[in-house]
N, CA, C, O and CB atoms as a CASP TS submission, in Angstrom:
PFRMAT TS
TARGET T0000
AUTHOR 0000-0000-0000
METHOD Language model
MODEL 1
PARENT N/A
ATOM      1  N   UNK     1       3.124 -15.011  -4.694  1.00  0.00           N
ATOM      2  CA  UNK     1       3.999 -13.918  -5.048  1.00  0.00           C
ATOM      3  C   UNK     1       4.280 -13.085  -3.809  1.00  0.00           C
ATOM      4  O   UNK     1       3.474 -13.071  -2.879  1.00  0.00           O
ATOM      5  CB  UNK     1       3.383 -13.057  -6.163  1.00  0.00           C
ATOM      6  N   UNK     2       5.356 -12.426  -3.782  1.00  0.00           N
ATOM      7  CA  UNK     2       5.863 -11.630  -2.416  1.00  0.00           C
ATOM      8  C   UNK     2       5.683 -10.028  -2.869  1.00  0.00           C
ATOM      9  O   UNK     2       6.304  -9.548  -3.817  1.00  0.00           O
ATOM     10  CB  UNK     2       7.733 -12.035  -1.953  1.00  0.00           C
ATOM     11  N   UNK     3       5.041  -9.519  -2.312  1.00  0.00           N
ATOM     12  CA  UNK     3       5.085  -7.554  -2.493  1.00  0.00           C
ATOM     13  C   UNK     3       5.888  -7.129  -1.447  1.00  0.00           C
ATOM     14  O   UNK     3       6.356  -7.995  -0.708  1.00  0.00           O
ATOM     15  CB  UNK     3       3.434  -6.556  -2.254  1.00  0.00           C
ATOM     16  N   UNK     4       6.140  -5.949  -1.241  1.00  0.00           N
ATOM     17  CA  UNK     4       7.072  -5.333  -0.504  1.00  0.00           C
ATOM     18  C   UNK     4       5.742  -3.819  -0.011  1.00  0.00           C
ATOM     19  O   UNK     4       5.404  -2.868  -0.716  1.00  0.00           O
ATOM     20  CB  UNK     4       8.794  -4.962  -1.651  1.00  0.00           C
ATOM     21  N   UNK     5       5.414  -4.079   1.038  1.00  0.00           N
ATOM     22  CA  UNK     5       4.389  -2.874   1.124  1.00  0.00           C
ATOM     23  C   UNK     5       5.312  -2.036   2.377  1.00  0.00           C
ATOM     24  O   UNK     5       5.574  -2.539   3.470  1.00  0.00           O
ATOM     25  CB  UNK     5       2.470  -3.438   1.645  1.00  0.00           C
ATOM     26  N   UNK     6       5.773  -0.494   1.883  1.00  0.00           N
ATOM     27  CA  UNK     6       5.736   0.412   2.777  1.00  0.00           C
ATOM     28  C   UNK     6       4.902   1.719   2.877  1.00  0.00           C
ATOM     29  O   UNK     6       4.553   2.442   1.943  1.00  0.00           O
ATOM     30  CB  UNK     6       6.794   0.652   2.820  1.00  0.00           C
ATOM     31  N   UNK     7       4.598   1.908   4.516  1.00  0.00           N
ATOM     32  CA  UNK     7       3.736   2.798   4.643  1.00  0.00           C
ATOM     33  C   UNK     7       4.436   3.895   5.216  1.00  0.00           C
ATOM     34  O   UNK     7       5.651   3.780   5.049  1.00  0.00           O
ATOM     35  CB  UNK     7       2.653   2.370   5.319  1.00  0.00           C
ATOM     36  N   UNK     8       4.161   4.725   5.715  1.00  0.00           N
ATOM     37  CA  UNK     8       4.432   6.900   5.830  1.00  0.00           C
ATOM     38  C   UNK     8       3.723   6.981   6.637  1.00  0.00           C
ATOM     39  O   UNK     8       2.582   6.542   6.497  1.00  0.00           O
ATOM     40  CB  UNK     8       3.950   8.268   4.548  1.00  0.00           C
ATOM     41  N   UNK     9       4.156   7.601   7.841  1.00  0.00           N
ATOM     42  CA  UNK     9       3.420   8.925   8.282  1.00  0.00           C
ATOM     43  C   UNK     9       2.068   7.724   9.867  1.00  0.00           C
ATOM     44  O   UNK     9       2.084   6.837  10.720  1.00  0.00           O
ATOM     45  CB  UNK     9       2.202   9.995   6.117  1.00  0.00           C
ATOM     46  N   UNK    10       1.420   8.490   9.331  1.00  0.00           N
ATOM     47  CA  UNK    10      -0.022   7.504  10.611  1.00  0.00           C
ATOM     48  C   UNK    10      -0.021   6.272  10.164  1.00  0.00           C
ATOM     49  O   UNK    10      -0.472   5.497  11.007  1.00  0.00           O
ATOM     50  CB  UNK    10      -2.017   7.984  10.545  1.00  0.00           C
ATOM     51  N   UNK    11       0.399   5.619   8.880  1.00  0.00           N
ATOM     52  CA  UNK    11      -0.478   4.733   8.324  1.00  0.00           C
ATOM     53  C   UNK    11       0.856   3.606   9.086  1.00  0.00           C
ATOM     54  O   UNK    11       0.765   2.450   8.671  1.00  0.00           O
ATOM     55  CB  UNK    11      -0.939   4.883   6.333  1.00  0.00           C
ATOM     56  N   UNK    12       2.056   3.863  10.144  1.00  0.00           N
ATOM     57  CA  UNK    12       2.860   3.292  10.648  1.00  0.00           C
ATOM     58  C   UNK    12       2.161   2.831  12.104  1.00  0.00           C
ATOM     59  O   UNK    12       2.568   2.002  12.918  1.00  0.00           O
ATOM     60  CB  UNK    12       4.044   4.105  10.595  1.00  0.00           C
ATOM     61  N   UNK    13       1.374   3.381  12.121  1.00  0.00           N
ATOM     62  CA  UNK    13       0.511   3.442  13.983  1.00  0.00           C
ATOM     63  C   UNK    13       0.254   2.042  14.004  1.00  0.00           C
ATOM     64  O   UNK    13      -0.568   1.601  13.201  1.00  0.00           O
ATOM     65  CB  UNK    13      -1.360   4.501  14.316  1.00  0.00           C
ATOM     66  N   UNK    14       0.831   1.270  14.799  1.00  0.00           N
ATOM     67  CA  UNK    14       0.355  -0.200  15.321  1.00  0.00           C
ATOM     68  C   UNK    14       0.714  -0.879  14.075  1.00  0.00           C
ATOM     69  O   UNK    14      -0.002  -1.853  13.844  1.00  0.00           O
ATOM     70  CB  UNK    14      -1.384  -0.431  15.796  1.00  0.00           C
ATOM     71  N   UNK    15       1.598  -0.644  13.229  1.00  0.00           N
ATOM     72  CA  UNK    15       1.874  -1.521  11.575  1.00  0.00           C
ATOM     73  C   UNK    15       2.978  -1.195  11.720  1.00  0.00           C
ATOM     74  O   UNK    15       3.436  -0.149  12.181  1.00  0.00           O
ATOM     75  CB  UNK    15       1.194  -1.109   9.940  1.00  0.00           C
ATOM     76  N   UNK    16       3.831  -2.748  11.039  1.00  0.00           N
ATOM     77  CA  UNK    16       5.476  -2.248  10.404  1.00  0.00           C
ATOM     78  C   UNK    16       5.280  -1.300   9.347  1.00  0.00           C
ATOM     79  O   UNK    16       4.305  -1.182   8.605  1.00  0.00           O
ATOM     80  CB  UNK    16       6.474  -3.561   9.648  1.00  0.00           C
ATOM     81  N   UNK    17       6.804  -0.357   9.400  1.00  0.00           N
ATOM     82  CA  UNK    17       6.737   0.066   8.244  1.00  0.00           C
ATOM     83  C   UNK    17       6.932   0.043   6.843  1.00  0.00           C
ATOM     84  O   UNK    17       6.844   0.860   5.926  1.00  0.00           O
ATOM     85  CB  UNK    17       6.954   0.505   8.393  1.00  0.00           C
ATOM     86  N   UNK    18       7.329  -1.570   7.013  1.00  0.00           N
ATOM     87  CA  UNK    18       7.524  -2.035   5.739  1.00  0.00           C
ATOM     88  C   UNK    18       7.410  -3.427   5.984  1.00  0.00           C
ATOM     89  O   UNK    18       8.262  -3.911   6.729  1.00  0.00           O
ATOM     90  CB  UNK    18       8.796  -1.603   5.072  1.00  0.00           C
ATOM     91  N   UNK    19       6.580  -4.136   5.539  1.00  0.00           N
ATOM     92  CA  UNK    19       6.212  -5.737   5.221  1.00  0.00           C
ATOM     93  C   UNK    19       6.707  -6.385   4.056  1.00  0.00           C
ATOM     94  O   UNK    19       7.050  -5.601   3.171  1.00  0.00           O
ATOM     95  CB  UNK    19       4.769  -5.955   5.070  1.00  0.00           C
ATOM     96  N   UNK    20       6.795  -7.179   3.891  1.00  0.00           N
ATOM     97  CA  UNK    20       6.647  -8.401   2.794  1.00  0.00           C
ATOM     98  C   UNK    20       5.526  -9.339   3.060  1.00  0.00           C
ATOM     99  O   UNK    20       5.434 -10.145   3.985  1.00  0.00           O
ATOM    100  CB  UNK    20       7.960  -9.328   2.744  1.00  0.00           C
ATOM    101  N   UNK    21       4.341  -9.002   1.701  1.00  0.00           N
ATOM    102  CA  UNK    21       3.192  -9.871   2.117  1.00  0.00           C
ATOM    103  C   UNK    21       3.087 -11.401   0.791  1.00  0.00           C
ATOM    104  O   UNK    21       3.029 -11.404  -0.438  1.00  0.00           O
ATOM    105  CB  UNK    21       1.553  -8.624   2.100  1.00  0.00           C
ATOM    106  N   UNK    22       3.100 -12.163   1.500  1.00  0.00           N
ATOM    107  CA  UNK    22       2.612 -13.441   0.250  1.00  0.00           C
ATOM    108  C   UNK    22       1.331 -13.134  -0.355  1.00  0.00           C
ATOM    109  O   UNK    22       0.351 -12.869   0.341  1.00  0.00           O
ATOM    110  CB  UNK    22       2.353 -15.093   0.908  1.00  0.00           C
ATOM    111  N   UNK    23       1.299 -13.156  -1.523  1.00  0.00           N
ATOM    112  CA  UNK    23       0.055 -13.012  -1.941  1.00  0.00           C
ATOM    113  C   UNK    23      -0.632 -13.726  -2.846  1.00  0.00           C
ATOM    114  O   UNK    23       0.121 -14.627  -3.215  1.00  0.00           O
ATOM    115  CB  UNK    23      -0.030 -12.055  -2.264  1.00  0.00           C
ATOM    116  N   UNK    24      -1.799 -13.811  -3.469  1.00  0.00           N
ATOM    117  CA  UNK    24      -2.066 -15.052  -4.313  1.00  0.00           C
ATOM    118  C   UNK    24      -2.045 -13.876  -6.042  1.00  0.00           C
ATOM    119  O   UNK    24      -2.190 -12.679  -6.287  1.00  0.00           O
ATOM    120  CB  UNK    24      -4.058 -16.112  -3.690  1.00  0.00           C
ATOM    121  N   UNK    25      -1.856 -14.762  -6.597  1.00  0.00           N
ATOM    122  CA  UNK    25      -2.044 -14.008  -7.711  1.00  0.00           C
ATOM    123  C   UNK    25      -3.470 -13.376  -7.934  1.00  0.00           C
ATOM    124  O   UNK    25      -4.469 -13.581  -7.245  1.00  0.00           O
ATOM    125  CB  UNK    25      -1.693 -14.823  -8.780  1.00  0.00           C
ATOM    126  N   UNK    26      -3.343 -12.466  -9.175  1.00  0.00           N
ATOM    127  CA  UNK    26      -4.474 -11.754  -9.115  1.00  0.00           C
ATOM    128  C   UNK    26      -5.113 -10.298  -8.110  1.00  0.00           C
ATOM    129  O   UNK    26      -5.810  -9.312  -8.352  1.00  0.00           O
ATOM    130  CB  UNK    26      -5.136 -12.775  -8.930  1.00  0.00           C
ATOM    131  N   UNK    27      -4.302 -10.949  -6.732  1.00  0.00           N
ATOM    132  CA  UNK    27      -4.306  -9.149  -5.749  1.00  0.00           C
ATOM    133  C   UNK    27      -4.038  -8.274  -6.397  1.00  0.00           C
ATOM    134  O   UNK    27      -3.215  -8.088  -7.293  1.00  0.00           O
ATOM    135  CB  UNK    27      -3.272  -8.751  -4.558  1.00  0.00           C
ATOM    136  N   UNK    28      -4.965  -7.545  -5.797  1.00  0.00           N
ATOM    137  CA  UNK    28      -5.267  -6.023  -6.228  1.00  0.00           C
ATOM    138  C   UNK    28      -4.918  -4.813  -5.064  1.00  0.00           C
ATOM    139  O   UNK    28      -5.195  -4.994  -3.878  1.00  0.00           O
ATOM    140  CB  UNK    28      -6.963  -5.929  -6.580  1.00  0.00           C
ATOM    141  N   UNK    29      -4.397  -3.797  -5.465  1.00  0.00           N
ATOM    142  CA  UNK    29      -3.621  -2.480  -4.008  1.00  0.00           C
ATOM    143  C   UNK    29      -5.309  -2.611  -3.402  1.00  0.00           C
ATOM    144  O   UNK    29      -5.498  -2.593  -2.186  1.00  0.00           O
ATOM    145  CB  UNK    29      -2.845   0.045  -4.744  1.00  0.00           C
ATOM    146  N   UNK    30      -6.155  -2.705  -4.108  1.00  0.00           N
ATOM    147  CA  UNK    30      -7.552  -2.662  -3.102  1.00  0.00           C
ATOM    148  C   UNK    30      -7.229  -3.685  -1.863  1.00  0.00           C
ATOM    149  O   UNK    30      -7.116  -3.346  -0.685  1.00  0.00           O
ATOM    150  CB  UNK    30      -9.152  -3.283  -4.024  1.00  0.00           C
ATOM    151  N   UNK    31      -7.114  -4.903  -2.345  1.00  0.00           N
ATOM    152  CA  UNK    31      -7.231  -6.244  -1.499  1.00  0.00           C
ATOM    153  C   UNK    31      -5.947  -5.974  -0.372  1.00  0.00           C
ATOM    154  O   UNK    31      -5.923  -6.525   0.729  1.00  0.00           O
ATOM    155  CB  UNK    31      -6.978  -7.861  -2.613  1.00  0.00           C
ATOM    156  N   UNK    32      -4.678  -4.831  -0.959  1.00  0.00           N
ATOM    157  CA  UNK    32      -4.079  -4.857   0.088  1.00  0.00           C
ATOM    158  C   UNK    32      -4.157  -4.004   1.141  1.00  0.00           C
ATOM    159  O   UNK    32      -3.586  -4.077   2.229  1.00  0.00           O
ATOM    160  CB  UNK    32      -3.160  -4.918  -0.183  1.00  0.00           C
ATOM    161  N   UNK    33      -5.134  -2.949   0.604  1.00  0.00           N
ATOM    162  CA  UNK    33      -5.878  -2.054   1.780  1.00  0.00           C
ATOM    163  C   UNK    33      -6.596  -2.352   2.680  1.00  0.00           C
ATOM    164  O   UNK    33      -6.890  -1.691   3.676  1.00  0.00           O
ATOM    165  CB  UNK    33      -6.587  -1.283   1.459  1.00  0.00           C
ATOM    166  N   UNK    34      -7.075  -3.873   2.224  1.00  0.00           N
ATOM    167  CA  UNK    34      -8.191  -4.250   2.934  1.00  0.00           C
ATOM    168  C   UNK    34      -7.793  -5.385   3.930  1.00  0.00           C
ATOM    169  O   UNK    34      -8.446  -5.715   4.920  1.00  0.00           O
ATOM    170  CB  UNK    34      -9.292  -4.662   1.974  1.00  0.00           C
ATOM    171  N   UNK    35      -6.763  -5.860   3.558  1.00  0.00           N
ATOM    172  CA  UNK    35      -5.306  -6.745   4.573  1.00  0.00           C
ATOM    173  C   UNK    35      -4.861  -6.001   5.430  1.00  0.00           C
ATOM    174  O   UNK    35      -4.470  -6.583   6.441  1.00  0.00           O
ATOM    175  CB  UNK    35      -3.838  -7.186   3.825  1.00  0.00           C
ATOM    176  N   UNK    36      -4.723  -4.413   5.413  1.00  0.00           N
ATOM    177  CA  UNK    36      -4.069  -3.649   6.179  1.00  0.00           C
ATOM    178  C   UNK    36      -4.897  -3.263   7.509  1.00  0.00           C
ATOM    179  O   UNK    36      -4.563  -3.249   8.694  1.00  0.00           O
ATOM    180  CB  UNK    36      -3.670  -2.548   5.379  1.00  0.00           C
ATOM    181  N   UNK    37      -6.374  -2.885   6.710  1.00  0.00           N
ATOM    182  CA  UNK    37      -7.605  -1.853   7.643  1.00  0.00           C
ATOM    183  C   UNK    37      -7.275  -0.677   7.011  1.00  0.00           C
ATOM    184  O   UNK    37      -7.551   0.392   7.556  1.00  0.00           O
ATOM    185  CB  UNK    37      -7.462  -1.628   9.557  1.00  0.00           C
ATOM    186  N   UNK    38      -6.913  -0.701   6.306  1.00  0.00           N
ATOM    187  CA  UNK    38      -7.217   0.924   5.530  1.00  0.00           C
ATOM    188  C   UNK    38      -7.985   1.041   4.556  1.00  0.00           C
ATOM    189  O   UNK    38      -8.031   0.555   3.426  1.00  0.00           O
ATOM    190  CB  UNK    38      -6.104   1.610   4.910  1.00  0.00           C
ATOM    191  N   UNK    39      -8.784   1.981   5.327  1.00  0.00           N
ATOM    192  CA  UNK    39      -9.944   2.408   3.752  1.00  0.00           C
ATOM    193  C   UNK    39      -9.554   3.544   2.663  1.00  0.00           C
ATOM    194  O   UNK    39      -8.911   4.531   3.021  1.00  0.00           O
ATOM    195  CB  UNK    39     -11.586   3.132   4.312  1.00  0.00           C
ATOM    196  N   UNK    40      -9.805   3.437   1.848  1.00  0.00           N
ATOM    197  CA  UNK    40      -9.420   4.107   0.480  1.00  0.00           C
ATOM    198  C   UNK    40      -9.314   5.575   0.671  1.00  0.00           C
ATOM    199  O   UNK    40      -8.280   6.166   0.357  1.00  0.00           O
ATOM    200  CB  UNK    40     -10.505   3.822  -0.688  1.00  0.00           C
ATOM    201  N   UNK    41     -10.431   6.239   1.217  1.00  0.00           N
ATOM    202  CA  UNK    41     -10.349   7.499   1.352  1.00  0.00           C
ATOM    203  C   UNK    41      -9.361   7.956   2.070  1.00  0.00           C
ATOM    204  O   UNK    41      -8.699   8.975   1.873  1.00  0.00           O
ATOM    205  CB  UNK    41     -11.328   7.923   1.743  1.00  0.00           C
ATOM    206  N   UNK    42      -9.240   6.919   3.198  1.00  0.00           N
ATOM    207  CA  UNK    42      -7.430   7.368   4.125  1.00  0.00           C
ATOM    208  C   UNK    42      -6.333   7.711   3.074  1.00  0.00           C
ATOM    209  O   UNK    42      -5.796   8.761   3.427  1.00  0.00           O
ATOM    210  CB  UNK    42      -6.534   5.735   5.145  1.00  0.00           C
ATOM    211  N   UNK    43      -5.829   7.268   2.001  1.00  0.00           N
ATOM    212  CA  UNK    43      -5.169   7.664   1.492  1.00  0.00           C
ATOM    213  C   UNK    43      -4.890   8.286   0.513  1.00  0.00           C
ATOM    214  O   UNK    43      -5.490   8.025  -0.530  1.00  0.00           O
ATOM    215  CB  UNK    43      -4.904   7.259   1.557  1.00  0.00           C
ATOM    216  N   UNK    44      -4.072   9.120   0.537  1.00  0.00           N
ATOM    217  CA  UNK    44      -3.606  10.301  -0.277  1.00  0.00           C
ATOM    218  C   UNK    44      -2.763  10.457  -1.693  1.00  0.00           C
ATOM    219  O   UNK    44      -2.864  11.092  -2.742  1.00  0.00           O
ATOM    220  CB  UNK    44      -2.896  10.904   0.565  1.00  0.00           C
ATOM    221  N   UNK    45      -1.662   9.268  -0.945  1.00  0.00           N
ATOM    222  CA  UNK    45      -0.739   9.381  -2.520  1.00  0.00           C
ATOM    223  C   UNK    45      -0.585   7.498  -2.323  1.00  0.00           C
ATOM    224  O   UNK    45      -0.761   6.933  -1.243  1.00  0.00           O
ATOM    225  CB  UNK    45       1.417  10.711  -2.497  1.00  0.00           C
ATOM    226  N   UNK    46      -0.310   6.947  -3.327  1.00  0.00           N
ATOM    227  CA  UNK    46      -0.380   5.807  -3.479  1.00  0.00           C
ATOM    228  C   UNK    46       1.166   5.744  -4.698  1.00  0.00           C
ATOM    229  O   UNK    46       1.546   6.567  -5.531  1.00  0.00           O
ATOM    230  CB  UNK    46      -2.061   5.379  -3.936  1.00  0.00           C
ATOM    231  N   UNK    47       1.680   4.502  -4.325  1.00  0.00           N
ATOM    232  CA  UNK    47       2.617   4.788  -5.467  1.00  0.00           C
ATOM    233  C   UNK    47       3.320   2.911  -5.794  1.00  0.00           C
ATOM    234  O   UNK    47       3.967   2.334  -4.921  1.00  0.00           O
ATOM    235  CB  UNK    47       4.073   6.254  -4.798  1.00  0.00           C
ATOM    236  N   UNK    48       3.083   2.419  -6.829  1.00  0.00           N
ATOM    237  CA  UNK    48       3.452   1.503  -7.383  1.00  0.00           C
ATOM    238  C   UNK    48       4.618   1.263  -7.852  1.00  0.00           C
ATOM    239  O   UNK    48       4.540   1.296  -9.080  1.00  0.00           O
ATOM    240  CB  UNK    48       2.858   1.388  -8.016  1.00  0.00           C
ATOM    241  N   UNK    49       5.943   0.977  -7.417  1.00  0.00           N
ATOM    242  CA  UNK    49       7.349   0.684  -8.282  1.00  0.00           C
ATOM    243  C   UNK    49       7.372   2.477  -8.595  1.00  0.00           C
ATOM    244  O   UNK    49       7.520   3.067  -9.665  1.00  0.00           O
ATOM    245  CB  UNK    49       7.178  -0.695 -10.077  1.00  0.00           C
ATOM    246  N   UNK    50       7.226   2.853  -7.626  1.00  0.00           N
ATOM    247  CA  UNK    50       7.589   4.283  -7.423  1.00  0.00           C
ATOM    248  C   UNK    50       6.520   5.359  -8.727  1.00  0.00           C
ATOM    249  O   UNK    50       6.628   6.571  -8.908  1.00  0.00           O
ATOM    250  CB  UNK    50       9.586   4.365  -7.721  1.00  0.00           C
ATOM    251  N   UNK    51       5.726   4.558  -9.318  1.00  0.00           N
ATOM    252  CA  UNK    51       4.935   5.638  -9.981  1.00  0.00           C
ATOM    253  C   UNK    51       3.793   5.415  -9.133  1.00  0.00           C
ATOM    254  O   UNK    51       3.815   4.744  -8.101  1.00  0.00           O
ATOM    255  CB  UNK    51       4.655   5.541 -11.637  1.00  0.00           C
ATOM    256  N   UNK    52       2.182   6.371  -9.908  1.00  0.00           N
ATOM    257  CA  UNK    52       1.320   6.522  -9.525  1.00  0.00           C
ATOM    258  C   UNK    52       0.142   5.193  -9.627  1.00  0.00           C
ATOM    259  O   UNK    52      -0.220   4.666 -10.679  1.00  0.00           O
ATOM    260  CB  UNK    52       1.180   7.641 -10.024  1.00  0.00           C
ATOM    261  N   UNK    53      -0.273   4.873  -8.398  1.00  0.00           N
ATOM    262  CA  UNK    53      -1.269   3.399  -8.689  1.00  0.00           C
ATOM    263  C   UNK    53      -2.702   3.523  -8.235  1.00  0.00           C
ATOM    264  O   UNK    53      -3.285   4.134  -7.340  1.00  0.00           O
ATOM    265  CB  UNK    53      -0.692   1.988  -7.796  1.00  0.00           C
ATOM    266  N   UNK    54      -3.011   2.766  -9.132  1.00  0.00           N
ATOM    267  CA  UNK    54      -4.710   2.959  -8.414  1.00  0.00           C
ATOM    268  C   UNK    54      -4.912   1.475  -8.093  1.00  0.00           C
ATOM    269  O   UNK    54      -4.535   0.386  -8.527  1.00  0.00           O
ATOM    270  CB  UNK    54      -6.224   3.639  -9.671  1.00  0.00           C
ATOM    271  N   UNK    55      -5.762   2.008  -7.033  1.00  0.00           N
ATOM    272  CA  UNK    55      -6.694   0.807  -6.648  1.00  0.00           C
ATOM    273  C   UNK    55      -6.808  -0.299  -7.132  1.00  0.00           C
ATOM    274  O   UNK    55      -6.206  -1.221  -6.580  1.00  0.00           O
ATOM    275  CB  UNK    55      -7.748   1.012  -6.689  1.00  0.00           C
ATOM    276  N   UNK    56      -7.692  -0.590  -8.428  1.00  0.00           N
ATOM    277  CA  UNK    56      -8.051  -1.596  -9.402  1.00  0.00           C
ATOM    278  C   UNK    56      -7.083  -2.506  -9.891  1.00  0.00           C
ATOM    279  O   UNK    56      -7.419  -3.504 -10.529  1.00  0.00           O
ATOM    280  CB  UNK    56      -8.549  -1.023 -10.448  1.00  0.00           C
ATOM    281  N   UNK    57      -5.365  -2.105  -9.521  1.00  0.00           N
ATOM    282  CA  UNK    57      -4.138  -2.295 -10.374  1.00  0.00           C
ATOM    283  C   UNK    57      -3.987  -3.958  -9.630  1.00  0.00           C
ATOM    284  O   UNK    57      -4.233  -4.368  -8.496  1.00  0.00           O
ATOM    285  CB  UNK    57      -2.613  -0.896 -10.088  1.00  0.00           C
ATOM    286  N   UNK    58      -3.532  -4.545 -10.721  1.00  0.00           N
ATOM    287  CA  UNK    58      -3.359  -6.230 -10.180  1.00  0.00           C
ATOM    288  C   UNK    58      -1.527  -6.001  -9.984  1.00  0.00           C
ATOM    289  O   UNK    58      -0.859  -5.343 -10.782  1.00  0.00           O
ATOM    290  CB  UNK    58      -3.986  -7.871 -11.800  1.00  0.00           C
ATOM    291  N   UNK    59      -1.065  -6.569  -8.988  1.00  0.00           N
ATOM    292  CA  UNK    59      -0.191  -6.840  -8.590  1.00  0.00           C
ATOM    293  C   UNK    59       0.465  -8.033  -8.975  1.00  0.00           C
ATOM    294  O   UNK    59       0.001  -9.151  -9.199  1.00  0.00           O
ATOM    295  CB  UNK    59      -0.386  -6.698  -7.652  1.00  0.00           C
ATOM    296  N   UNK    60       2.147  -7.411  -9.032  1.00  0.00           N
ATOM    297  CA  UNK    60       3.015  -8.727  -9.826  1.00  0.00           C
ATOM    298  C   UNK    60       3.763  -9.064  -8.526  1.00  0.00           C
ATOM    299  O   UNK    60       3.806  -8.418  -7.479  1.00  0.00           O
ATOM    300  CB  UNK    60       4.255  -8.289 -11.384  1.00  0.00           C
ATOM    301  N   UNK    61       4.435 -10.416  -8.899  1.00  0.00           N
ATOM    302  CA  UNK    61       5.626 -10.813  -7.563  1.00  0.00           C
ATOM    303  C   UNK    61       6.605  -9.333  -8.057  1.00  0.00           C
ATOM    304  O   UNK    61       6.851  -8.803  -9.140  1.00  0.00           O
ATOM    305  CB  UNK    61       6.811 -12.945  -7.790  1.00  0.00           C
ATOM    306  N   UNK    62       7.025  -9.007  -6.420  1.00  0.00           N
ATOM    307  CA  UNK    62       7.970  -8.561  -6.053  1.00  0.00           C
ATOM    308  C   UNK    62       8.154  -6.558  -6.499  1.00  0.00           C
ATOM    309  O   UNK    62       9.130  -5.840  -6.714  1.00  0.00           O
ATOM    310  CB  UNK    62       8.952  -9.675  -6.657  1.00  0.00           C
ATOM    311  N   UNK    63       6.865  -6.353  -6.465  1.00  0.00           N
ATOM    312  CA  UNK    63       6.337  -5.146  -6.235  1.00  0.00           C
ATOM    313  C   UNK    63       6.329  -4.668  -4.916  1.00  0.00           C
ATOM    314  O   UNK    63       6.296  -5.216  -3.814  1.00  0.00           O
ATOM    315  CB  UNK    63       5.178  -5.124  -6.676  1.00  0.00           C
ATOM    316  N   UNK    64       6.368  -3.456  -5.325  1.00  0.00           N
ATOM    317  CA  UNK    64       6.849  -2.110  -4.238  1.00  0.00           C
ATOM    318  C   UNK    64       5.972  -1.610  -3.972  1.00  0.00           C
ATOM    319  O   UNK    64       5.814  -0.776  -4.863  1.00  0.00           O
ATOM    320  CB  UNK    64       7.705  -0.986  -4.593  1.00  0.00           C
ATOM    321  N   UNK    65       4.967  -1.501  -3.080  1.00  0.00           N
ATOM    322  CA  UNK    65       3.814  -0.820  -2.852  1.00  0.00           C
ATOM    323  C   UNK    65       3.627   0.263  -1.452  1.00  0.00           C
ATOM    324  O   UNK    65       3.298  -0.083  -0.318  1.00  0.00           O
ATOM    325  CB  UNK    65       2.849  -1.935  -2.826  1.00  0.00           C
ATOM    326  N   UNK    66       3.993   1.866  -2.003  1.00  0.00           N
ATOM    327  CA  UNK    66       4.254   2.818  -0.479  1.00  0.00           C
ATOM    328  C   UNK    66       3.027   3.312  -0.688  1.00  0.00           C
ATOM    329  O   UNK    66       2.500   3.562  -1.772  1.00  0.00           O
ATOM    330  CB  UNK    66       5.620   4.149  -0.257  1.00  0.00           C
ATOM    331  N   UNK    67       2.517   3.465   0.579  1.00  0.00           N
ATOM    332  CA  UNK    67       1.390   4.047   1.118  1.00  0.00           C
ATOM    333  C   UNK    67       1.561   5.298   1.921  1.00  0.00           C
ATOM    334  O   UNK    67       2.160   5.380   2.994  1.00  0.00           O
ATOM    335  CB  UNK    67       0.779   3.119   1.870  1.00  0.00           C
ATOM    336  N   UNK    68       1.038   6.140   1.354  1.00  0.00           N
ATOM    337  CA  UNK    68       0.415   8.035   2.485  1.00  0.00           C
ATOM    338  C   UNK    68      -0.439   8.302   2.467  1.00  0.00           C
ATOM    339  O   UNK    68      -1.174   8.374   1.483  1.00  0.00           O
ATOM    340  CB  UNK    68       0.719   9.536   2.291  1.00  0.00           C
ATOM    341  N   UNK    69      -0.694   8.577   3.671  1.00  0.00           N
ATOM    342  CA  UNK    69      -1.753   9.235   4.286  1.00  0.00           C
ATOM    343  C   UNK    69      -1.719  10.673   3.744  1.00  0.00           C
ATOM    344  O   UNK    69      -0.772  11.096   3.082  1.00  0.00           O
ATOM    345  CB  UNK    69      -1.651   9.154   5.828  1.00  0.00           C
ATOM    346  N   UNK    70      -2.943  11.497   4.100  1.00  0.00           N
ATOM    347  CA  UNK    70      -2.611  13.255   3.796  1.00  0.00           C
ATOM    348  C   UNK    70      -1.976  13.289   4.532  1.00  0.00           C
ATOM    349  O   UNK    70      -1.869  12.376   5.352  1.00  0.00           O
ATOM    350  CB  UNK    70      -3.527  14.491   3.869  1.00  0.00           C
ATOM    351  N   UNK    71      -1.041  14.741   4.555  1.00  0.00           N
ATOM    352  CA  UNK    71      -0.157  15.498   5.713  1.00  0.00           C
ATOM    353  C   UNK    71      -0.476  16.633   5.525  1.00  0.00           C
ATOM    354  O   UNK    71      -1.009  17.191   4.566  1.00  0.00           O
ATOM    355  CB  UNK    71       1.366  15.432   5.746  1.00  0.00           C
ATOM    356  N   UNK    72      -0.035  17.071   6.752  1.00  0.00           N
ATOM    357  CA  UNK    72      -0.523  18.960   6.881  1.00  0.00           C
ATOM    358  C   UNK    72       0.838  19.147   7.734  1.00  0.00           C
ATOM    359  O   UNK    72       1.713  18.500   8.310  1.00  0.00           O
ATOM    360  CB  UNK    72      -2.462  19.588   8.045  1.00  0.00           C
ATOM    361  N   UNK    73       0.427  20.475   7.426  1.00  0.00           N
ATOM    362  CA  UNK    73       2.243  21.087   8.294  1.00  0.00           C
ATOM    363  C   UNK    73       1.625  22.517   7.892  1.00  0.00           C
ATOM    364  O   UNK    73       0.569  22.893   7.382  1.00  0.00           O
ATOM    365  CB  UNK    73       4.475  20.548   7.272  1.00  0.00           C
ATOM    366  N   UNK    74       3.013  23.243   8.457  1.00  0.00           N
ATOM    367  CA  UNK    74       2.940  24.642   7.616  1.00  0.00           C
ATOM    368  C   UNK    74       4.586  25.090   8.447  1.00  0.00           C
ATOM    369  O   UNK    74       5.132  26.165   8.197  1.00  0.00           O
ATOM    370  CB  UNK    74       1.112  25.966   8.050  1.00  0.00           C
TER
END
């Protein structure tokens, strides 16, 4: 199956900002954190086909998966 992973902000440092990854069925946003080098606590907002995703969530072909980091500003 093909996902579409884009990332925001730091999580672009030394990474495209948007991939297409093959994946086997059954991946999980964990397994794709762990394809990336990002650990869980790095991120902030997570978002699945534009809603809210967790971790544990099994992934279908041709999912949208954006990744953020926290941000600060003022």
């Amino acid at each position: 199956m093909k996902i579409e992973v884009r990332l925001f902000a730091t999580f672009r440092e030394g990474r495209e900002k948007k991939q297409i990854l093959e994946l086997d069925v059954n991946t999980t946003i964990l397994d794709i954190l762990k394809i990336l080098d990002i650990q869980p606590e790095e991120v902030a907002i997570l978002l699945l086909n534009g809603m809210d995703g967790s971790f544990d969530r099994k992934l279908k072909d041709e999912d949208i998966l954006s990744i953020f980091p926290p941000v600060g500003g003022g």
